[in-house]
C-alpha positions as CSV (number, residue, x, y, z in Angstrom):
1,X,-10.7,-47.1,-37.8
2,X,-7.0,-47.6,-38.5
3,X,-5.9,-48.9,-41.6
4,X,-4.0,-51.9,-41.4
5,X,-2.4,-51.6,-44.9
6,X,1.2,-51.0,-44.9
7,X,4.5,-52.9,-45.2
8,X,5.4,-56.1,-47.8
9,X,2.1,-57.2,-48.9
10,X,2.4,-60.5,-51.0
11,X,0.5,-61.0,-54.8
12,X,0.3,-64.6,-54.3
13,X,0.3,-67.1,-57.5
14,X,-2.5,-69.9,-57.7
15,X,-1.0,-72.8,-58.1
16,X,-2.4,-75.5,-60.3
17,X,-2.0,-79.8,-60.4
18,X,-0.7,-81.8,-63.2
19,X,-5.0,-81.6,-64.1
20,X,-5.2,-78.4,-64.1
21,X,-7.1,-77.6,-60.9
22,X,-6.0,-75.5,-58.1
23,X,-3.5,-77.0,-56.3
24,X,-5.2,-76.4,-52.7
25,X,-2.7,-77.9,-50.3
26,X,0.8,-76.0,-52.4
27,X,-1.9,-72.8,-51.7
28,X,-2.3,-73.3,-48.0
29,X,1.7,-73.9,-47.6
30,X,2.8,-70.7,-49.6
31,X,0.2,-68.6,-47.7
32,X,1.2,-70.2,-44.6
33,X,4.9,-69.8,-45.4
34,X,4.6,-66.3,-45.8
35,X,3.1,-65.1,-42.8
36,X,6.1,-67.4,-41.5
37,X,8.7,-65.5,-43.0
38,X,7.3,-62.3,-41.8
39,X,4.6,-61.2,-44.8
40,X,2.4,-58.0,-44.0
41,X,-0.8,-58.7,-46.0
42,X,-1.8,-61.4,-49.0
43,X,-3.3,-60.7,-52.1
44,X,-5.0,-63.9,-53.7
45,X,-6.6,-63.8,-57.1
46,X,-4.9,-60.7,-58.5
47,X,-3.3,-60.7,-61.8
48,X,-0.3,-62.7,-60.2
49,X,-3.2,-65.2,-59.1
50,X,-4.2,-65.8,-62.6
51,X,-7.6,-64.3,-61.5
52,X,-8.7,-63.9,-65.2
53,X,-9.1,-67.6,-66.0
54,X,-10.2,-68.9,-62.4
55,X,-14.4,-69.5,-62.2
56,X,-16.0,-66.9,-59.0
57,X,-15.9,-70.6,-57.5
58,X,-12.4,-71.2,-57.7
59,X,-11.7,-67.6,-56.7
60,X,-14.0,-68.3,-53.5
61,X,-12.5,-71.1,-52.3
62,X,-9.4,-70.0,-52.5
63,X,-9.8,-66.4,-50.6
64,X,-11.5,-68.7,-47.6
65,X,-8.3,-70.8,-47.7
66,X,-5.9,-67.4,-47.1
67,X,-8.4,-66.2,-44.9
68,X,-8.0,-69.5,-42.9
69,X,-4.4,-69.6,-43.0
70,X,-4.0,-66.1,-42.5
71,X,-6.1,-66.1,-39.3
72,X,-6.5,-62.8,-38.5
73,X,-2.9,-61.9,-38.9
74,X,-2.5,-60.2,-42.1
75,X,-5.3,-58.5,-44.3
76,X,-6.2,-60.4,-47.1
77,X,-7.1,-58.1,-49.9
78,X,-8.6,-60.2,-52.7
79,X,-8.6,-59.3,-56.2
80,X,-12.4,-58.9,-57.6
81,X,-11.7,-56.7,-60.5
82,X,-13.8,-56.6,-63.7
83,X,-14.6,-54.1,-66.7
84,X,-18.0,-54.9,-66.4
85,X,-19.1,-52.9,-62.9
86,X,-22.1,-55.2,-62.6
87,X,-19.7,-58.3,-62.2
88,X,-17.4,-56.4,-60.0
89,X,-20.0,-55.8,-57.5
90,X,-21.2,-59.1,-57.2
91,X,-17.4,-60.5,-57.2
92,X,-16.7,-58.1,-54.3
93,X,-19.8,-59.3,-52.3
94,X,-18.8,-63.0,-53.1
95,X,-15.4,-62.8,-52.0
96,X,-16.3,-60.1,-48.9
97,X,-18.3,-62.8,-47.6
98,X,-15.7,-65.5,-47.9
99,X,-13.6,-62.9,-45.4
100,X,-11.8,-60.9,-47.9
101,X,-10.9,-57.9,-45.6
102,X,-10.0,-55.4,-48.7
103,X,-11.3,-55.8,-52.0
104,X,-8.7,-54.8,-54.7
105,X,-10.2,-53.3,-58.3
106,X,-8.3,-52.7,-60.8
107,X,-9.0,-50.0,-63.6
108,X,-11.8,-51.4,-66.2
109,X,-9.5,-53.0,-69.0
110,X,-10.2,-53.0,-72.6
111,X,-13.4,-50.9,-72.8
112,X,-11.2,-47.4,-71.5
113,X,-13.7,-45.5,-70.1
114,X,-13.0,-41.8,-69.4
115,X,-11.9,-40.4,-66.0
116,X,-14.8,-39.7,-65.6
117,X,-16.4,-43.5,-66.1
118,X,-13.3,-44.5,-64.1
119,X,-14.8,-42.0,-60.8
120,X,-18.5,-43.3,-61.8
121,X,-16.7,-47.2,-61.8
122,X,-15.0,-46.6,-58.2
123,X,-17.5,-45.3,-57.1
124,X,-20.3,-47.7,-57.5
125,X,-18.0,-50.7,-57.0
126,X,-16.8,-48.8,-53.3
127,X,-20.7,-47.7,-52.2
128,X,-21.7,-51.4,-52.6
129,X,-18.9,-53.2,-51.4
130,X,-19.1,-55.1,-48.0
131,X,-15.5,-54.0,-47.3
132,X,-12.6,-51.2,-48.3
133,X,-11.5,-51.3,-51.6
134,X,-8.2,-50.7,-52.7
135,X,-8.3,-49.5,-56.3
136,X,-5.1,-50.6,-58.6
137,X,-3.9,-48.6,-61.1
138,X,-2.3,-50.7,-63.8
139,X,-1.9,-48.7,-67.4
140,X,0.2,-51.7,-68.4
141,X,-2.4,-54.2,-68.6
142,X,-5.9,-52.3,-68.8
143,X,-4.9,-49.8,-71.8
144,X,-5.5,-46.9,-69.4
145,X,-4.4,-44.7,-67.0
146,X,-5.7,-43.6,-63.6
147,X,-4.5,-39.3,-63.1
148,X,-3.0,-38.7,-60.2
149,X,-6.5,-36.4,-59.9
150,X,-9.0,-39.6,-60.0
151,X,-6.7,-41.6,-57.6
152,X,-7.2,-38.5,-55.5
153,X,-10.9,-38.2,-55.6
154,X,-11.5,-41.4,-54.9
155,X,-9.4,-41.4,-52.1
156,X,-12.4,-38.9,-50.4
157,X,-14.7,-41.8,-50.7
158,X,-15.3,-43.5,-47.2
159,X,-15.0,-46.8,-48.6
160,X,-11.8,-46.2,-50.4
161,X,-8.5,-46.7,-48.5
162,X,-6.0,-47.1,-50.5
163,X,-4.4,-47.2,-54.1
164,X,-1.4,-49.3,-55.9
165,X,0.0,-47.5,-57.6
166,X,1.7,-49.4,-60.9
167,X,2.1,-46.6,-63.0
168,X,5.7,-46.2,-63.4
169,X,5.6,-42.4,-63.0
170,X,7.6,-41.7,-59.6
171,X,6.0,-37.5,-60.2
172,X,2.4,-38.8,-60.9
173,X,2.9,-41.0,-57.3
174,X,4.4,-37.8,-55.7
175,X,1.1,-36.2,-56.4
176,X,-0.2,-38.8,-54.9
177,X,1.6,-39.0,-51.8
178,X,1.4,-35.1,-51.6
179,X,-2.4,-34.4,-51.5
180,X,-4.0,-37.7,-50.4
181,X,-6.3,-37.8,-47.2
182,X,-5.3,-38.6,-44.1
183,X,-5.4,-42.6,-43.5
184,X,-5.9,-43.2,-47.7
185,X,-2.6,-45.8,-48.1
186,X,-0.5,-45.2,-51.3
187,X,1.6,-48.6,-52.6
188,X,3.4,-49.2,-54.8
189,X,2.6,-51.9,-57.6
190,X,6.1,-52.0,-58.4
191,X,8.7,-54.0,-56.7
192,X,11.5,-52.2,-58.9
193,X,10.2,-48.6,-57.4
194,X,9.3,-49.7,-53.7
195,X,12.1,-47.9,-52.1
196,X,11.5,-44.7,-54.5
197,X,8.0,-44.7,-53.2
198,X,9.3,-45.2,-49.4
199,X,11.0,-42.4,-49.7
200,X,8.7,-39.9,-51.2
201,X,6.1,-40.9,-47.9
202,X,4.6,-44.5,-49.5
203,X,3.5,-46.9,-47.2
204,X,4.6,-50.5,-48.7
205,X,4.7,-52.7,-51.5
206,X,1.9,-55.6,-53.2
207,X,5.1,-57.2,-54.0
208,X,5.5,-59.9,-56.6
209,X,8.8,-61.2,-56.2
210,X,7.8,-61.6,-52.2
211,X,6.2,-65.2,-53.5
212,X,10.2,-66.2,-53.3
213,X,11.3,-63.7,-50.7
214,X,9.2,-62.5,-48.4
215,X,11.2,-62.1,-45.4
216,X,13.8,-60.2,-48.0
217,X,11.1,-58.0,-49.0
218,X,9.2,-57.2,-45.7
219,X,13.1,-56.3,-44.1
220,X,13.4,-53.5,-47.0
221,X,9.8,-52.1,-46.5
222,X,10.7,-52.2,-42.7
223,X,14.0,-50.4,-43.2
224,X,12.7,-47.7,-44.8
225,X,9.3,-47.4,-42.6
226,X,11.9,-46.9,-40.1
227,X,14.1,-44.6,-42.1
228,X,17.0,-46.6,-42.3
229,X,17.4,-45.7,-45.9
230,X,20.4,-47.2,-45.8
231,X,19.6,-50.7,-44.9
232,X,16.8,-50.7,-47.3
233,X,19.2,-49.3,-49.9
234,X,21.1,-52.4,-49.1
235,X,18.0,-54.5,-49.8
236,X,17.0,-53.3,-52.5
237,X,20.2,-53.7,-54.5
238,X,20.4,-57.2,-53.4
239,X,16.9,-58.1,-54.7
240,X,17.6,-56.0,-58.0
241,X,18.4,-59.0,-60.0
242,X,15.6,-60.8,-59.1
243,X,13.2,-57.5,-59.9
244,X,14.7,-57.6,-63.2
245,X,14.3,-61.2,-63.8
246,X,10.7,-61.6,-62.6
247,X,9.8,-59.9,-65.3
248,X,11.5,-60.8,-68.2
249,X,8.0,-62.2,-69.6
250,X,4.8,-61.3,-68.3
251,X,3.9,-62.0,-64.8
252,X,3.3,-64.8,-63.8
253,X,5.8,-66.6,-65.5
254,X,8.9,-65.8,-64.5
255,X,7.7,-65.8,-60.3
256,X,6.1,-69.5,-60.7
257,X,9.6,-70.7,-62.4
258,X,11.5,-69.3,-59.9
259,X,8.7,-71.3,-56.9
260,X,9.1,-74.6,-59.0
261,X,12.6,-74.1,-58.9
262,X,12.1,-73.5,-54.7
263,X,9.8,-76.7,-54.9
264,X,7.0,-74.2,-53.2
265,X,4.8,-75.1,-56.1
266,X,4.7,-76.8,-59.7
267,X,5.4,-74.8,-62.7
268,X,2.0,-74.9,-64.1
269,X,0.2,-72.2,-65.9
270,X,-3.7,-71.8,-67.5
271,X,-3.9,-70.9,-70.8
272,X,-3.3,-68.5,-72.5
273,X,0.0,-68.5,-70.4
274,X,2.7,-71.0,-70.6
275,X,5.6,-71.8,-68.4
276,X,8.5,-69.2,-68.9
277,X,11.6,-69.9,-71.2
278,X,13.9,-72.0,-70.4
279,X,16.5,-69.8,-71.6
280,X,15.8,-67.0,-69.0
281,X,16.2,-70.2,-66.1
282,X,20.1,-69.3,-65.8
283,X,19.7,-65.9,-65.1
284,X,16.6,-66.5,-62.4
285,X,18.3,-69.2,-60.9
286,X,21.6,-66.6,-60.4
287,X,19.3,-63.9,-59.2
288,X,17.5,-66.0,-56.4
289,X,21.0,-66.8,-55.4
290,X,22.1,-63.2,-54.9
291,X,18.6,-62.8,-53.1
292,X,20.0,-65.6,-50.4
293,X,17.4,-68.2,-52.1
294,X,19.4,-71.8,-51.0
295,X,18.2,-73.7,-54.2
């Protein structure tokens, strides 16, 4: 079977009401904006989506609304990650049957298992799941870091298909890239490195700043699919600014300012997070501008 997962694939937000509950109609319009604007793939309830305060209820719900709005269209890869491989399991059958076509799992956080606990994780979560799993490699936010030697065992498991890649390191990607299986997608995790990965053989982008510009961002992962390096050169200095500023505090902040500021969704955050400075509003305002974001 081919697999579908390439090009700009959007980390959607979850937008909340003044309450506090998820805002399901502002949902439905983003998701069905960006397959408008030309999107490749969603991800709901990733670390963008808040997934770590949102009840396996909410998270539900909301994969069976981008799986309604998507329609068949795009994949819709939804975020079932835990650190306790018990939980991820049942997560990924939960959200596999609300028509999650990819399950994304992200490295287990805080307890740092070993490589070898990692392979033994992956492993378990990808002979269980319903579904492929994409596995996420975030050293950032879970504490640890998946070698380019893990990524690529795992990559020999059947129900594996693909990693994103949010390392940082461009050589530890190249490995990557150079040894992987044939049909096992690399993406980047990035948005600052999506061409760099492009070039090196990558096959897309789970994008956050695509929440704002998704026809931007799907036109510099086409350019360089095509390899029109320089058109997707082009694009990626234009959307520089707006890399930079999405993540001048931790994501989500800075991406659900810059959709309030859109009117795409209300500036609303679950605790512990809070709504972005105000002091960083000048620059993201500018860099939405230079984007081609009509505010």
């Amino acid at each position: 079977m081919t697999n579908p997962l390439r090009g700009a694939i959007t980390a959607l937000i979850t937008p909340f009401t003044a309450e506090g509950r998820v805002d399901e109609s502002a949902f439905a319009a983003l998701v069905a904006w960006q397959l408008a604007e030309g999107i490749h793939g969603v991800v709901p309830v990733g670390s963008t989506g808040e997934a770590v305060t949102l009840s396996l209820a909410e998270r539900e719900r909301i994969v069976r609304l981008a799986v309604e709005h998507a329609a068949g269209r795009v994949p819709v890869i939804a975020g079932a990650g835990s650190n306790d491989t018990a939980a991820a399991i049942e997560t990924s059958r939960v959200l596999a049957a609300a028509g999650a076509t990819q399950l994304l799992h992200v490295s287990p956080m805080y307890n740092k298992p070993p490589q070898r606990g990692i392979l033994a994780h992956f492993r378990a979560v990808a002979d269980a799941a319903p579904v492929p799993v994409v596995v996420y490699n975030v050293p950032g936010r879970t504490g640890n870091n998946l070698l380019a030697e893990t990524t690529l065992a795992l990559a020999e498991h059947p129900n594996i298909c693909a990693v994103k890649e949010a390392s940082g390191n461009l050589a530890q990607i190249d490995e990557i890239l150079r040894h992987r299986p044939r049909g096992f997608r690399v993406l980047s995790g990035d948005d600052g490195l999506t061409l760099a990965v492009m070039a090196s053989g990558g096959d897309g982008v789970v994008s956050v700043i695509s929440n704002a510009v998704p026809r931007a961002c799907a036109a510099l992962v086409d350019a360089a699919a095509a390899g029109d390096f320089a058109t997707a050169r082009s694009w990626h200095h234009r959307l520089a600014p707006l890399v930079e500023a999405a993540f001048v505090e931790s994501n989500p902040l800075p991406i659900k300012a810059a959709l309030a500021l859109m009117g795409k969704a209300g500036n609303r955050l679950r605790l512990p997070l809070v709504p972005m400075d105000p002091r960083h509003e000048p620059a993201l305002r500018a860099a939405l501008t230079t984007a081609g974001v009509v505010l």
